[in-house]
VEXMARDO-627044 format. One record per residue: residue in three letters; x, y, z of N, C-alpha, C, O in turn. Coordinates in steps of 0.001 Angstrom, whole numbers, plus 524288, in hexadecimal, padded with zeros to 5 digits. Layout:
ALAXYZXYZXYZXYZ
...
//
This chain:
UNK6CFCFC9997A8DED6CE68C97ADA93266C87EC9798A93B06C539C9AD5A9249
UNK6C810C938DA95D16C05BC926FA95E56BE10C968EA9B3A6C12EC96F0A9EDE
UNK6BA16C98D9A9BA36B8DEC9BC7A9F6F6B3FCC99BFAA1CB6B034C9BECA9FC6
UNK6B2B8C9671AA5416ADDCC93DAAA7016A8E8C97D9AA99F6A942C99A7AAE10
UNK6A551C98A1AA6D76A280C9AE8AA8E469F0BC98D7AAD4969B72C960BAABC0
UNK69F63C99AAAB2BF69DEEC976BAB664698C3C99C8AB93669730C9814ABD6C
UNK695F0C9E7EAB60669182C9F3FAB68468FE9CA3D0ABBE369375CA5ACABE8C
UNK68B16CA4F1ABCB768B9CCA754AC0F868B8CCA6D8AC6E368843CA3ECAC8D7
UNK68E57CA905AC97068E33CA40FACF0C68D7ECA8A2AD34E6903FCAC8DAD2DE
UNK689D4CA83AAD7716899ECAA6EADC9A68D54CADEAAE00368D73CB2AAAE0BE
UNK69010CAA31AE1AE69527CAAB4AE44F6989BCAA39AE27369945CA6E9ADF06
UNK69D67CAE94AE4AA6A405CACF8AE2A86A52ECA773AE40A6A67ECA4DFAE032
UNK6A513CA4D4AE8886A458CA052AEA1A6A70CC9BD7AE5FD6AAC7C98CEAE601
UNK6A1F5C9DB2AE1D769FE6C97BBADE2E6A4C3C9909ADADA6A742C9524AD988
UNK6A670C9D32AD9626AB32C9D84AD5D76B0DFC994FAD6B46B373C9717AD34E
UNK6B192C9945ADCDE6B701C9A2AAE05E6B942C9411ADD6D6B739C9027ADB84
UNK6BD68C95A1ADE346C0BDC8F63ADE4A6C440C8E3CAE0BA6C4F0C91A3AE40E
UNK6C764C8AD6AE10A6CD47C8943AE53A6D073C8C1EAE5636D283C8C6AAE10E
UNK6D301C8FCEAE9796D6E2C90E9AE80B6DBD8C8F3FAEC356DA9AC8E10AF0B3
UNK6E21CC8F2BAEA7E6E581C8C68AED246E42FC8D61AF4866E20AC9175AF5E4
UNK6E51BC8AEBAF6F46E3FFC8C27AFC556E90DC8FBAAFE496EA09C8DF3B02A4
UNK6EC20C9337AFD5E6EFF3C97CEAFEA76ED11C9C5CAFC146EEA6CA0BFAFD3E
UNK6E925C9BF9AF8D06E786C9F8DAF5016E4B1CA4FBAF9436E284CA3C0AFD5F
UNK6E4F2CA86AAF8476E3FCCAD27AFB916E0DACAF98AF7AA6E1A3CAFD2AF2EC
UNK6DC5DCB1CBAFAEE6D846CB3BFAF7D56D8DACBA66AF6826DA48CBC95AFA8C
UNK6D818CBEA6AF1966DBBACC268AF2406D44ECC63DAF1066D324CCA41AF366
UNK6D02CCC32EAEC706CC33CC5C6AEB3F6CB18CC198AEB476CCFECBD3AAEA9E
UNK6C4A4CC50EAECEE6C03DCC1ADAF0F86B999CC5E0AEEAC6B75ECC8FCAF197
UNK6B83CCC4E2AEA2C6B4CACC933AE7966AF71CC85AAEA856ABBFCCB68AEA26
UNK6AF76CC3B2AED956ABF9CC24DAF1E96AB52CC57CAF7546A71CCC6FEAF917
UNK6AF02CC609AF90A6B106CC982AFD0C6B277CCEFDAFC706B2BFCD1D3B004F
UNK6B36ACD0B0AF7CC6B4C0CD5A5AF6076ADA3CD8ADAF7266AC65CDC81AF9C8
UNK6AA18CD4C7AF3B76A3FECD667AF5096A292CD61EAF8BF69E5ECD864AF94B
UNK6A44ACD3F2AFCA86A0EECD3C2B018F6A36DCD83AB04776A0F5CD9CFB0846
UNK6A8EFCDB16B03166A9E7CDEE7B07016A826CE319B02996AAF3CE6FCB02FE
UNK6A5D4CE368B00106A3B4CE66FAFCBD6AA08CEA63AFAAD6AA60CEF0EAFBC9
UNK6AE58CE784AF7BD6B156CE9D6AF4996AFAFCE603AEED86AE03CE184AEE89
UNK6B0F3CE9E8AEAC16AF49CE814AE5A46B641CEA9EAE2A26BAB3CEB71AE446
UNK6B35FCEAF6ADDA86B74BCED06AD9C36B6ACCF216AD7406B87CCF37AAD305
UNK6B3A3CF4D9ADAB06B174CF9A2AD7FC6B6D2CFC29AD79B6B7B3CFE2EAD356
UNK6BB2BCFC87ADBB56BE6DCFDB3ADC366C1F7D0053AD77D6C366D04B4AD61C
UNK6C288CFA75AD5B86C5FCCF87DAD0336C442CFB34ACCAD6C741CFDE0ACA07
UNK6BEDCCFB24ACBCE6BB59CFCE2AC71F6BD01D01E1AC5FC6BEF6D0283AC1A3
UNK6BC96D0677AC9946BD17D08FEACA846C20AD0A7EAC8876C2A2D0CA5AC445
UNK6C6F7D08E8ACCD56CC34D0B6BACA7E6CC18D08B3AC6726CE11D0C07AC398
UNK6CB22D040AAC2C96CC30D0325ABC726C8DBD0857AB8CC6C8FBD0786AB40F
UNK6C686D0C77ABA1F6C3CBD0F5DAB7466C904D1259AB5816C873D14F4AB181
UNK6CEBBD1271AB81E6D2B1D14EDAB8426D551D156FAB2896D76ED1968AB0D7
UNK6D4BBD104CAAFB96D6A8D0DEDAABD36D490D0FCAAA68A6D773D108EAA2C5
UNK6CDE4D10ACAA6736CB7ED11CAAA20F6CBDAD174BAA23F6CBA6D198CA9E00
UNK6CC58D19F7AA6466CD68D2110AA7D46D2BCD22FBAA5EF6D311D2718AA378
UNK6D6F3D2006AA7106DD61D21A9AA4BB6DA73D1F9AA9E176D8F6D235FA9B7F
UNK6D9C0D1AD0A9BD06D984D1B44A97046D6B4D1E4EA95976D839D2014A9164
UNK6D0D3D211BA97C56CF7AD25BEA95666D401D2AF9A94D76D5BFD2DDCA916A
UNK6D47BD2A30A99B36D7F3D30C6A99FF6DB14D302BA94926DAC5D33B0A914F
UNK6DDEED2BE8A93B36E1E6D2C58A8FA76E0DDD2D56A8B326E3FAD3036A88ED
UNK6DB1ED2AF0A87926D5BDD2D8FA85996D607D3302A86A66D820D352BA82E6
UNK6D4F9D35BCA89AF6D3C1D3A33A896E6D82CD3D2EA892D6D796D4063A85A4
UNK6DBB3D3D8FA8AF46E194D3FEBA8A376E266D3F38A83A56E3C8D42E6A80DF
UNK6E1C9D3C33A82826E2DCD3A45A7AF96DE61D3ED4A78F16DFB6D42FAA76E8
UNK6DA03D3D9AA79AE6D4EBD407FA76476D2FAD4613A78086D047D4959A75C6
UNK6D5DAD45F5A7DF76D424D4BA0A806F6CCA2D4CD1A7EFE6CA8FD50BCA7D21
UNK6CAB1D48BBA806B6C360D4813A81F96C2B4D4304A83596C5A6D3F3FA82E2
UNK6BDDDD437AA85576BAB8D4049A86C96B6F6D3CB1A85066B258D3DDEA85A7
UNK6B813D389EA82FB6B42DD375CA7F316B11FD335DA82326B32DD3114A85E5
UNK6AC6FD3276A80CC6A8B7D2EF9A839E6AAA0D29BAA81ED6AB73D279EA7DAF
UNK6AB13D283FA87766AEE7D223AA87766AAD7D1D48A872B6AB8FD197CA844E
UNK6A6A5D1DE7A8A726A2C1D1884A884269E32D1777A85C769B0FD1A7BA83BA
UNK69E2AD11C8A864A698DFD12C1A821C69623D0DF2A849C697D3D0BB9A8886
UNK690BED0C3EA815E68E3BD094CA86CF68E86D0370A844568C87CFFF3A86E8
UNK690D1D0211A7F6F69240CFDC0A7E9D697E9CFBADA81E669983CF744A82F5
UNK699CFD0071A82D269EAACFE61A850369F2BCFD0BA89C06A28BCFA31A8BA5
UNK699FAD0037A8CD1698D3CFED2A9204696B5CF9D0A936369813CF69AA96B2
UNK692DECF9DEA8FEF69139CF308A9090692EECEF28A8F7F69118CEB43A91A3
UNK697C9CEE87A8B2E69AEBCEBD7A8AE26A053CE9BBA90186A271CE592A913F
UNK6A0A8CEF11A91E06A37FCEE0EA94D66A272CEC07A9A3A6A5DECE9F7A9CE7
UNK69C1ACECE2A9C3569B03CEAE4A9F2A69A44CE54CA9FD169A4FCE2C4AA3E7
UNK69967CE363A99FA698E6CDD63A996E69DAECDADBA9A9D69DA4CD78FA9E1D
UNK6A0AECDB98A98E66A774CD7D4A98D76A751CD74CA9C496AB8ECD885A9E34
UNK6A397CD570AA0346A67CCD272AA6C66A6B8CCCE2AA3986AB74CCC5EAA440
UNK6A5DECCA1CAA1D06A554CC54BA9D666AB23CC49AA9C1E6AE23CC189A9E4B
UNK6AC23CC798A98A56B0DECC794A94AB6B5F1CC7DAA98086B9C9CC50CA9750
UNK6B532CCDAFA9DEC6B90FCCD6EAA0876BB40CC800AA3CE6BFF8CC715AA3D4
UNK6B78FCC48DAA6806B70FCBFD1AA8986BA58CBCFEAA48D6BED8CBBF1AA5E1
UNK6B87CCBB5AA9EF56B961CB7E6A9BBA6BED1CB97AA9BEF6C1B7CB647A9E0C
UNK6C1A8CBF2CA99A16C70DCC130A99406CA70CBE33A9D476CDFACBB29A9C1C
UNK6C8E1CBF79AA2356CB63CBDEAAA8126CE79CB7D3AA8A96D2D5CB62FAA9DA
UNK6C8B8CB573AA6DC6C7D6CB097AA7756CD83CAD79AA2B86D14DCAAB6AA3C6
UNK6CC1ECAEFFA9F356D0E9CAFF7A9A5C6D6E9CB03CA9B0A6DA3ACAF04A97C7
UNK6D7BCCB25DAA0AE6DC67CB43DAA1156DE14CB145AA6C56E1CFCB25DAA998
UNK6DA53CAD68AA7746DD63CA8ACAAB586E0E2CA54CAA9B56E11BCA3ABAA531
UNK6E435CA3E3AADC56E8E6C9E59AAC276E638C9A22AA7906E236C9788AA815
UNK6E89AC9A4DAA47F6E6FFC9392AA1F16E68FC8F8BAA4A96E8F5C8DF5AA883
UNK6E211C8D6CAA17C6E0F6C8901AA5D76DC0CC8918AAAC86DAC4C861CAAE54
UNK6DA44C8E24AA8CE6D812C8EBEAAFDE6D386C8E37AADB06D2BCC8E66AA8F3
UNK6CE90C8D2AAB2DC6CA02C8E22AB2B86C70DC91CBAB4D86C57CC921CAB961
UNK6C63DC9510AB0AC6C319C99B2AB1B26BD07C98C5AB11B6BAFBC9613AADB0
UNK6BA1FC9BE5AB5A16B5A1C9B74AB4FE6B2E4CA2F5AB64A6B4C8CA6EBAB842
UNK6ADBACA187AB3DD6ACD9CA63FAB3D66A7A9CA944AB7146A3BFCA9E8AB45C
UNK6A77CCAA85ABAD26A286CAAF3ABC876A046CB0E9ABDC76A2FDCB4E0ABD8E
UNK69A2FCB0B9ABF48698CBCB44DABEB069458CB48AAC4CD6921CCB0D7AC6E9
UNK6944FCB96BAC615690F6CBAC6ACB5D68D1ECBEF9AC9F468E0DCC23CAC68B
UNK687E4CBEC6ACD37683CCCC1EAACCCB683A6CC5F2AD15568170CCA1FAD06E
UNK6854ACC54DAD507686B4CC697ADA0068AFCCC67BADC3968B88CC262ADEAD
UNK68F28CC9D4ADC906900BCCE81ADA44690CECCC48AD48769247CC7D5AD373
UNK68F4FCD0DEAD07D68E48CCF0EACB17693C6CCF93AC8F669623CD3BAAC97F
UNK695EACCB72AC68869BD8CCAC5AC3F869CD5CC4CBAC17B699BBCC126AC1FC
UNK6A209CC490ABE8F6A446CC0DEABE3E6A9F7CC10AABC136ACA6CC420AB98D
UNK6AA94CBB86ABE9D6B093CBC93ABEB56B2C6CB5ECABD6E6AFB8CB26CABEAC
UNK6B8D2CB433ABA9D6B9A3CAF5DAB9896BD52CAF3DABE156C00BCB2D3ABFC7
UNK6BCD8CAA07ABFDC6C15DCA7C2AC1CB6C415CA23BAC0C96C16DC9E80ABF51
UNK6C8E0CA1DDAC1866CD94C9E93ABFAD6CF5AC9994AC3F96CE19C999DAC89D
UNK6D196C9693AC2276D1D9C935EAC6676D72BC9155AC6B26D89CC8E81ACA4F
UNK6DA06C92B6AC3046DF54C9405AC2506E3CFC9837AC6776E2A4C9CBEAC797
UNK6E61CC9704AC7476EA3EC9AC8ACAD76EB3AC9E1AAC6F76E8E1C9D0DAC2E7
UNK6EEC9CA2F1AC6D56EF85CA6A0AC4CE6F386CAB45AC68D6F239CAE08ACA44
UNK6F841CAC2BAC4016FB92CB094AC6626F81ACB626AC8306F3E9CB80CAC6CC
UNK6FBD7CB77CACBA96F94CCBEA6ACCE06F8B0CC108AC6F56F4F5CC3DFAC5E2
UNK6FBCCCBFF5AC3FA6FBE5CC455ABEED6F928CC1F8ABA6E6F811CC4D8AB6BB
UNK6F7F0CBD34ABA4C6F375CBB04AB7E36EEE3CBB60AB9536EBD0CBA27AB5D6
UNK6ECABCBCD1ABDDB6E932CBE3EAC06E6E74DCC3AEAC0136E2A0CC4C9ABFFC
UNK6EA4DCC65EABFE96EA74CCE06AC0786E91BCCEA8AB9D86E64BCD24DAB872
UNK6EB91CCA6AAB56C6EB57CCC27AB0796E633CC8FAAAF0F6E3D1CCAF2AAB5F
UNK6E345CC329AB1CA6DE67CC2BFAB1556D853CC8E8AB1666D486CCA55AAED4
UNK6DB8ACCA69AB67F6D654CCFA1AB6076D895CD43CAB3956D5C1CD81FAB366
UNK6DE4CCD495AB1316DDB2CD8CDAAFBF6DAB3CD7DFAA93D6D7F1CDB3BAA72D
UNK6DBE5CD307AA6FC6DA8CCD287AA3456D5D4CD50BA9E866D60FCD776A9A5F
UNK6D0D8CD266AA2A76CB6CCD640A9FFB6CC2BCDB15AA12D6CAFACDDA0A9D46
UNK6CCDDCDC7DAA2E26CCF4CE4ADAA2C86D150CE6ACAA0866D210CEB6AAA03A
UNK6D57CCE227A9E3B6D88FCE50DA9B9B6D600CE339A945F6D767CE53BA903C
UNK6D2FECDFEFA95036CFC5CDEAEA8E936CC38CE2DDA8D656CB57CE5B6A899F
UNK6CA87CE240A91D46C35FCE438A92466C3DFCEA79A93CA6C0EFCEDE6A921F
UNK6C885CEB49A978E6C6F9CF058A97616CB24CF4C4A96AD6CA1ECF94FA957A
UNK6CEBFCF343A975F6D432CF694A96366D45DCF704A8F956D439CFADBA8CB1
UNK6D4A7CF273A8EB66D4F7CF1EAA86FF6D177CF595A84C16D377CF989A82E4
UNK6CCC4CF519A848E6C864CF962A83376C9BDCFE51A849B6C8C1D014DA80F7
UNK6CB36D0011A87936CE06D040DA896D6D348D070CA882F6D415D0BC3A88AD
UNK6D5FAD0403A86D16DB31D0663A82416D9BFD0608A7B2A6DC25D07C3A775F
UNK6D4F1D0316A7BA26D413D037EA75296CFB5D087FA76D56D0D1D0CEAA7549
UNK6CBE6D07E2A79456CAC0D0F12A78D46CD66D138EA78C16CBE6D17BBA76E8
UNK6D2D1D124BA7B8B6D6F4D1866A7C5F6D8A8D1904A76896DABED1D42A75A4
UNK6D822D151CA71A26DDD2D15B8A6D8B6D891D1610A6ABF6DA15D1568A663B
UNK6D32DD16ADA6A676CCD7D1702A662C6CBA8D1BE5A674D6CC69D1E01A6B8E
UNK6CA2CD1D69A64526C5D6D206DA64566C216D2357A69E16BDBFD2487A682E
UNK6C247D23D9A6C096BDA8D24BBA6ECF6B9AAD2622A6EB46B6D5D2663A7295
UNK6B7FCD27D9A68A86B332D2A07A671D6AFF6D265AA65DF6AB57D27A5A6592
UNK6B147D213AA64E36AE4BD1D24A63A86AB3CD1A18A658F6AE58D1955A6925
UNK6A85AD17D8A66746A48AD13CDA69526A760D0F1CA68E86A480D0B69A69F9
UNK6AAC0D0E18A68106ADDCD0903A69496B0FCD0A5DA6B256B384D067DA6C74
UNK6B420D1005A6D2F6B764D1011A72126B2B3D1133A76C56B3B2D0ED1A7AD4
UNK6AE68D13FDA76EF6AD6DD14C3A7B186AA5CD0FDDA7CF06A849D0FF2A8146
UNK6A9F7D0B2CA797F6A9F0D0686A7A786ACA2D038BA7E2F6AAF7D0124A8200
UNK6B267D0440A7BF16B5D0D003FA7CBC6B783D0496A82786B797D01EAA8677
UNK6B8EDD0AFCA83A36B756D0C43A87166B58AD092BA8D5C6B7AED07EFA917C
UNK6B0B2D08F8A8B136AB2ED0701A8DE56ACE2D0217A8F556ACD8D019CA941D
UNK6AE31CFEB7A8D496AF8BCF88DA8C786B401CF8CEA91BC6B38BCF757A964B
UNK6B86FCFB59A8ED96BBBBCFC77A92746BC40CFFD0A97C06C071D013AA99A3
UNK6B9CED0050A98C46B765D04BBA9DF76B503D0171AA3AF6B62FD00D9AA84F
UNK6AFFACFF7FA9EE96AEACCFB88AA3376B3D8CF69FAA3B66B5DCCF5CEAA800
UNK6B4EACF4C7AA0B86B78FCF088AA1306BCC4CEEEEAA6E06BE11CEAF6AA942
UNK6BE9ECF5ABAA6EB6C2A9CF620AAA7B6BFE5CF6A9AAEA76C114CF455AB2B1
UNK6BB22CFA51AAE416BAD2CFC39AB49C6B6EECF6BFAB8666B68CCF6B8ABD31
UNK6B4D8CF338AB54B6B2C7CEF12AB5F26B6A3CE9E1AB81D6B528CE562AB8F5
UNK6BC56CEC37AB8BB6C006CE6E8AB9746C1E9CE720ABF236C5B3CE56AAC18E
UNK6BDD0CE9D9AC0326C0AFCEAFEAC6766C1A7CE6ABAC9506C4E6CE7C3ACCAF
UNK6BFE3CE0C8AC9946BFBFCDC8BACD0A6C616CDBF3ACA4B6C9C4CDB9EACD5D
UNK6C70FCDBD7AC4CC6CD1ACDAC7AC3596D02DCDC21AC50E6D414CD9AEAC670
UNK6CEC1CE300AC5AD6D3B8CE5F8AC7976D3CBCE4F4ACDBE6D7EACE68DACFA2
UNK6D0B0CE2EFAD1186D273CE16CAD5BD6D55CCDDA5AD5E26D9CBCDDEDAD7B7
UNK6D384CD9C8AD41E6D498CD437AD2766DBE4CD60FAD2D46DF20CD43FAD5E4
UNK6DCA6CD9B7ACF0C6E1CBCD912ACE0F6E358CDC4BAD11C6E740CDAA6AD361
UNK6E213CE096AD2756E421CE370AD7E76E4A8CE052ADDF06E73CCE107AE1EF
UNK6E21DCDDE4ADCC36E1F9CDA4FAE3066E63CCD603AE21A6E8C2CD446AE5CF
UNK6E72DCD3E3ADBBB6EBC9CD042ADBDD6F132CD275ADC076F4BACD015ADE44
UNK6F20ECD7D6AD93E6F6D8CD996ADBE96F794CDB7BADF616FBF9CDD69ADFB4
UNK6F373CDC3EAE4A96F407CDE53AE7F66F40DCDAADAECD56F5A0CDBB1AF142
UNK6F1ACCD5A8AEAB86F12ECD1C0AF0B46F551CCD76AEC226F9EDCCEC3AEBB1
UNK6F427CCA88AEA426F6CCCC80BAE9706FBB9CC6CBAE7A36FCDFCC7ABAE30D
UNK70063CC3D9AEC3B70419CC360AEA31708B2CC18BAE67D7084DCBCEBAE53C
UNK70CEFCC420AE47A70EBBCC1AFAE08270FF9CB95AAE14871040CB682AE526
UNK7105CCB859ADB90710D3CB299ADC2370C87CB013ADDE170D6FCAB60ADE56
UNK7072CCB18DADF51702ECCAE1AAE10D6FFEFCAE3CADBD2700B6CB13CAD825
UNK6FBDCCA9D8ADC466F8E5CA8FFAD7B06F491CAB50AD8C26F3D8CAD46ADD16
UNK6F0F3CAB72AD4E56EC44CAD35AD6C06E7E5CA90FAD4A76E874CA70EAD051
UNK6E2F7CA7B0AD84D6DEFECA3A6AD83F6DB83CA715AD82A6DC28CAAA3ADB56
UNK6D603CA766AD4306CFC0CA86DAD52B6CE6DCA2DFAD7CC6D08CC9E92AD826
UNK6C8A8CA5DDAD9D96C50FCA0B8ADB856C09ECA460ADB016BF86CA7BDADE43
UNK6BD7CCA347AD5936B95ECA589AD4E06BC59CAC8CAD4A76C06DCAE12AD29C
UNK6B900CAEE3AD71A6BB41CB627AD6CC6BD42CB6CEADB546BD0DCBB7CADC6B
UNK6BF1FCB468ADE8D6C1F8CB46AAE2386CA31CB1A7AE15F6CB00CAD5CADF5C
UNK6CD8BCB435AE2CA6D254CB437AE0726D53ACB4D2AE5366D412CB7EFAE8B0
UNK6D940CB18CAE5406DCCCCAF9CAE9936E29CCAFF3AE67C6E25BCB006AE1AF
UNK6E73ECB023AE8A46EBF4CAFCDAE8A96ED99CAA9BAEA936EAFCCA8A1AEE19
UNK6F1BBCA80CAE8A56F49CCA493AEBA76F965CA368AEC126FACACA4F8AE7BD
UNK6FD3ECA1C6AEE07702BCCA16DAEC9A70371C9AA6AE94D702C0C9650AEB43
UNK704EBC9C00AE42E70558C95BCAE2F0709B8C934CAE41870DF4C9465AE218
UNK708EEC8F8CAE7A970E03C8DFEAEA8F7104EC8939AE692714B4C8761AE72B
UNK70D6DC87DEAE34C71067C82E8ADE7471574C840CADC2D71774C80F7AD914
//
């Protein structure tokens, strides 16, 4: 699937596109900033995930071994790139994805122009954090830990999860507002529900 890089743009605005006129708006990352809620939230409880796979680490080895390292940190801070590209990857065939990027608030994110089930949607964001950061994370539990390529891949995996917080809303807000049998529409980073009446 081709991924159009559409460069950096101002406003959510310039992203937006059509969506069906029944379509109900569910996230609004425009409005989320102006009442000053973010995703720190998410970030936060995903730290849950890399803490049980430690514990299970430490229950096995009974110590503590120093888990990162600073290649793994900087690596992992980079993949906002790769996670986008992953995402983008895992739209309907056929669709046009584009990819953009903001300076204010600093991010980026693809959007689709394709309709899309609830559970094709929920498995779009779970996707990169289950490559990028869960995976790295069960190949550190079954290595070594003494090595600089687990406290790498560690590192890799650490940031990777606790960095997916816009996903894990994303998908918390679709099983929680949106109902079964409706499709789901982006317009730019903004995401609506609709009932497809065809």
């Amino acid at each position: 699937m081709k991924i159009q890089n559409k460069g950096i743009i101002s406003t959510y605005a310039e992203a937006e596109g059509q969506v069906p006129q029944n379509a109900v708006k569910y996230i609004d990352p425009e409005a989320m900033e102006r009442e000053g809620k973010g995703t720190a939230f998410y970030c936060i409880m995903a730290m849950v995930i890399p803490i049980i796979i430690f514990s299970i680490k430490y229950a096995i080895i009974k110590e503590t071994p120093l888990m990162f390292s600073i290649l793994g940190i900087a690596i992992g801070c980079v993949l906002s790139l790769p996670r986008e590209l992953l995402r983008g990857m895992m739209f309907p065939a056929g669709s046009k994805v584009e990819l953009y990027q903001m300076m204010k608030p600093p991010r980026m994110f693809v959007s689709c122009d394709k309709p899309m089930s609830k559970s094709r949607f929920i498995f779009v964001n779970l996707f990169p954090n289950i490559v990028l950061g869960l995976i790295p994370l069960l190949i550190w539990l079954y290595i070594s830990p003494y090595t600089y390529l687990a406290r790498t891949l560690f590192s890799i995996g650490f940031i990777c999860v606790i960095t997916g917080g816009r996903d894990y809303m994303n998908i918390l807000k679709t099983i929680g507002r949106v109902p079964p049998f409706s499709k789901i529409q982006m317009s730019g980073a903004k995401i609506y529900y609709f009932y497809n009446l065809r």
